[in-house]
C-alpha angles and dihedrals in degrees: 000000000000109000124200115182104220132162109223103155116090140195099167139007124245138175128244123185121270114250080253094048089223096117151347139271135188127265133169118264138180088042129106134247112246125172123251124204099227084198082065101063133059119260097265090047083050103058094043093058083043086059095039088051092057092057108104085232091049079217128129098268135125109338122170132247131192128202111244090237132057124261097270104056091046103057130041099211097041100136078063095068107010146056119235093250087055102050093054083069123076123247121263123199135175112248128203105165102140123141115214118277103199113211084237092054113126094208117106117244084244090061100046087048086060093045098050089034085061089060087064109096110233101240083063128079126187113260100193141259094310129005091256096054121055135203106260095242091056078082088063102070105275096313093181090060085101117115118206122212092268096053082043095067096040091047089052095044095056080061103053112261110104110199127179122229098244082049086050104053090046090053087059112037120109093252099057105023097182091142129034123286111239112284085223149003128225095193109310095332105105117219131192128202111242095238089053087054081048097053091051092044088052092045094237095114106118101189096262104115110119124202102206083191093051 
């Protein structure tokens, strides 16, 4: 197991001081510090409790995300707004798209990781809780690029291609196979790569793809 000790559940909201002390953001305050077993939750969840435990708070505040690609390739008019040394990097933004976790909530902090991690578009990874430290997965070759079924179906839908969840889940059961198996497995939560999704969408995906964990 790998334990962080992080305080997600929240009756109030408080300040603390910037890292430059020039100013003050919002945490979560009048809750309580539980431990959360990081082996438990998908990458991008991960990653997110990672962020929230490097907060000097360890609560649920500003945490940063970066595009998967660089600058570049992200936005049409870059040489507008950035250098070229710039725009081979890719973009960073500060995120803050929790929804509230009363202390009385009867849903796990496991739960409520997967559920915040999901708001996160899937071009975007968590970064960390500033742009100078990053999350400790982000080491392991972008762990939170996994997509579950849910992101799978949003990600398919901005392109174009709208599938139910029952359709879904016939495409992909042993029996039919008409769309990939999950890359991977957290648990029982079954996750697919991006690039796997694309080469379905395109019509490339030969039924190859394997799930060790299957």
């Amino acid at each position: 197991m790998t334990i962080v000790n992080i305080r997600l559940r929240d009756d109030a909201t408080g300040y603390e001081p910037t890292p430059d002390g020039e100013g003050a953001i919002p945490i979560t305050v009048g809750g309580y510090h539980e431990d959360v077993d990081l082996d438990q939750l998908t990458p991008r969840a991960r990653t997110l409790a990672e962020a929230i435990a490097q907060r000097p708070s360890r609560s649920a505040g500003d945490i940063w995300v970066e595009h998967e690609k660089p600058i570049r390739e992200s936005i049409a008019d870059w040489s507008n707004w950035y250098t070229e040394e710039e725009a081979s990097q890719p973009e960073r933004r500060p995120w803050r798209g929790w929804a509230a976790f009363p202390a009385t909530s009867s849903m796990t902090a496991i739960e409520y990781l997967e559920r915040e991690a999901q708001k996160i578009p899937a071009n975007w990874h968590v970064l960390g809780a500033t742009p100078q430290t990053p999350v400790p997965s982000k080491d392991e070759g972008a762990a939170d690029r996994y997509l579950t079924r849910d992101q799978v179906l949003a990600y398919m839908r901005a392109r174009g291609r709208d599938i139910s969840v029952s359709t879904w889940s016939a495409y992909t059961s042993k029996k039919r196979r008409q769309a990939p198996p999950p890359d991977h497995h957290v648990g029982r939560t079954p996750q697919w790569k991006p690039e796997t999704i694309d080469s379905f969408l395109a019509g490339t995906w030969k039924g190859a793809t394997t799930d060790p964990a299957g």
